[in-house]
Steps between C-alpha positions, in 0.01 A plus 500: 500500500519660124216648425262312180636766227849425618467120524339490120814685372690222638287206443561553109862536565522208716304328161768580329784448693359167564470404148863605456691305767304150382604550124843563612517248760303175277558397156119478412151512778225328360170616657173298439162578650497877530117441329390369862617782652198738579523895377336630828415386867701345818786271367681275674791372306668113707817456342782240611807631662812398370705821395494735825372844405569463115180300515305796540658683215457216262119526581500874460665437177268267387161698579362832460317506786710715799554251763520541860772208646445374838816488629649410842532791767924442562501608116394833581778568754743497232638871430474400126228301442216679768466835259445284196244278663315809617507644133334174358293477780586195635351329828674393792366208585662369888546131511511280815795426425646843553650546840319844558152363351262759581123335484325851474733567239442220293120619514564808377662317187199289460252769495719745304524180217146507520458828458700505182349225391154710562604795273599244167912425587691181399690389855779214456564270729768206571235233662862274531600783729834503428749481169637144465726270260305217499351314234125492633321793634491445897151484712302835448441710769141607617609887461338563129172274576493707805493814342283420184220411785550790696473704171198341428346601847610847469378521127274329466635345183781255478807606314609251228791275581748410241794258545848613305725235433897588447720236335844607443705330252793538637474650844766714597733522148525842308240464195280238599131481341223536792149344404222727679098356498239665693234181532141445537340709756450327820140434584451677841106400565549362829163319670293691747506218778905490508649656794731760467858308505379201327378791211887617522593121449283442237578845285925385601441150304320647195838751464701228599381300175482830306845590545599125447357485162762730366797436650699216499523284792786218493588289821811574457781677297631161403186485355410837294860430377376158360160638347690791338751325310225203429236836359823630306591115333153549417439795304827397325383214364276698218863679411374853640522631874182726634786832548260739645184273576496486853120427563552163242823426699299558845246258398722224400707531815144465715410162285867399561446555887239317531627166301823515660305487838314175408814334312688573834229324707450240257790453289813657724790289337341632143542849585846500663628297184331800230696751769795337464489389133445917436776594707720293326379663149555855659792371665668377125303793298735763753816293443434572130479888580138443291159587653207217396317717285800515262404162437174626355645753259521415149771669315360592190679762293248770455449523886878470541512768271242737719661392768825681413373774339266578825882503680670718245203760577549441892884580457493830265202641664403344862866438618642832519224650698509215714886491584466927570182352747745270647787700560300761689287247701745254564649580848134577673369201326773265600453640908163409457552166414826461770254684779176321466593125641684651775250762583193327449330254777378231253439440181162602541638896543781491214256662250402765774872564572578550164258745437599756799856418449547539119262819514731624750825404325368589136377831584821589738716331207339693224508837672835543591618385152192780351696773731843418412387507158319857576855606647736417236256575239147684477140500605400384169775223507369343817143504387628346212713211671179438740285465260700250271591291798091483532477401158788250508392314843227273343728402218780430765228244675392349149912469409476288887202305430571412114902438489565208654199320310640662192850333537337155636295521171843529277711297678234224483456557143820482392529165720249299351624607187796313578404241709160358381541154689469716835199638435310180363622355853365736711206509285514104574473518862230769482257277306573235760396715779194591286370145520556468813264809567246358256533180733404722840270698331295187418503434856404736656228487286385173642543622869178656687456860474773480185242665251577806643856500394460339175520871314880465581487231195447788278782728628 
């Protein structure tokens, strides 16, 4: 084990490294609720599982607090993974799964998680118990309920409980945004008269609804597909779309949950004629090579003006940096991309197996190319090319991220410029399926238990 001098060296590191990969890998991580998060004492941090071991680095990201992951024990007899897991001081925790389930083991874990949580560390746990692409968070497992009580025993002070909620935008593309909230603190009073395993029940529910309050639990896919595009129509209807406000867009797609759950029990054939009606829109919007919130844009001259002068800038300034990024990240990039679906076992790991494989390809890539530069040239010439390619990497991913918008942008422009009887048409059939909202909206009004999904009316 590294000794505490040696572990706090790395700890900061880790920090940083941590912070590093998640800017590269997502466009933009919103974190809410760092205020609940206490400055000292036991911490026990129950965060849904849907990203493999990227999960853990978003919350390190996201938190100043060092945290200790509990992570399962065939993790730590990988010849890769089992020297960082011991340098962040993670816990092997042995499930019954596991075919070589050791019980005394698994006590050892629980008393060294209490121990830690004794001396004032922040422990994360998985309750789910294992990484998943589902659309719902599964049934918790008794495992952090377990340990928070057994803390408490040894402590004689509970640690606090927070639930983490994850919601991926896009889960498993390049540059998707990743909405992180750390919730209330679960209340872990548990009565005196309770015997012990119906205290572990009791302690499992109140994280259950903890960790259910932020994240976003669809019946289906089918489903969260419906209630995004509906929470998207939405907050295009007042001509602007919330870029960058993933707690407002969170909260809509909760009210839209909910009222799609009653208009499917009460109104099914209402519901599966708004899905098809929007389909249809997307369906004749893609046809058009136009996304709907081109239909919102007014093209006044001024911003038209702004717009092309921001462009100009891009192109004598942005561009060439970006295009020397490309050229020299290209080939590991492109690997990366080729490797991940066939290497990875699930969705759920393509953000893990991006990371290790594009570190491992980037840094390989970039070396060689800094020593045949060194070769053919100087010292002071590779230092030189390294450092540029550093510089010109983040303008290579902004050149990614912005381009294609940029030319969808122009080539829309310059279409409704000519053809103004497309856009009033499409515009048209929007405002139909607007009423038709308004219509559902009122309904579900009028259903029991709709008042909690009336806010949706404002989105």
């Amino acid at each position: 084990m590294p000794d505490s001098r040696s572990r706090a060296w790395f700890t900061k590191i880790w920090r940083l490294f941590c912070r590093a990969v998640v800017r590269v890998l997502y466009r933009s991580v919103e974190v809410t609720g760092t205020g609940l998060i206490p400055h000292s004492g036991g911490l026990v941090l129950c965060a849904n599982h849907v990203n493999a071991l990227v999960d853990g680095v978003l919350l390190q990201a996201s938190t100043s607090r060092n945290i200790r992951p509990l992570a399962r024990s065939g993790l730590f007899l990988h010849p890769l993974l089992e020297p960082l897991l011991r340098l962040i001081g993670a816990v092997p925790i042995y499930r019954r799964a596991d075919k070589a389930e050791d019980k005394a083991r698994n006590d050892a874990a629980f008393a060294r998680c209490s121990e830690l949580l004794g001396e004032g560390e922040t422990i994360v746990i998985f309750p789910e118990g294992q990484s998943h692409s589902d659309p719902h968070i599964h049934k918790l497992k008794t495992g952090a309920a377990r340990i928070v009580i057994a803390a408490e025993a040894c402590n004689g002070v509970a640690p606090t409980i927070l639930p983490v909620g994850l919601t991926f935008t896009r889960k498993g593309k390049f540059r998707s945004d990743v909405l992180v909230q750390f919730g209330t603190p679960v209340d872990c009073e548990l009565p005196d008269t309770l015997e012990s395993f119906a205290c572990v029940e009791l302690l499992t529910e109140r994280i259950t609804v903890g960790l259910a309050r932020v994240t976003l639990n669809a019946d289906s896919w089918e489903d969260l597909y419906l209630v995004n595009r509906l929470e998207r129509f939405f907050a295009l209807r007042h001509c602007h779309y919330r870029k960058g406000q993933l707690r407002q867009r969170f909260r809509a797609l909760q009210r839209l949950i909910d009222a799609q759950r009653l208009l499917r029990l009460y109104e099914p054939d209402k519901v599966r004629a708004i899905a098809t009606q929007l389909k249809a829109f997307e369906r004749l919007c893609k046809i058009c090579g136009i996304r709907d919130y081109h239909l919102t844009i007014e093209l006044r001259p001024v911003l038209a003006m702004l717009y092309f002068g921001r462009i100009i800038l891009d192109v004598l300034v942005v561009l060439p940096i970006a295009i020397w990024g490309v050229i020299n990240s290209i080939v590991p990039f492109g690997l990366t991309r080729h490797l991940t679906p066939r290497i990875a076992h699930g969705v759920d790991q393509y953000d893990t197996t991006k990371v290790l494989l594009g570190m491992l390809l980037f840094i390989s890539f970039w070396s060689i190319q800094t020593v045949i530069v060194y070769q053919l040239l100087s010292m002071w010439w590779a230092i030189g090319y390294i450092v540029s390619v550093l510089i010109a990497a983040p303008f290579a991913l902004r050149l990614r991220s912005e381009y294609k918008i940029v030319f969808d942008n122009l080539r829309t422009f310059f279409m409704f410029l000519r053809k103004k009887q497309l856009k009033e048409h499409l515009a048209e059939k929007r405002r139909e399926i607007d009423v038709e909202l308004a219509r559902l909206v009122r309904i579900v009004k009028r259903l029991p238990s709709g008042k909690n999904s009336s806010g949706l009316v404002q989105e």
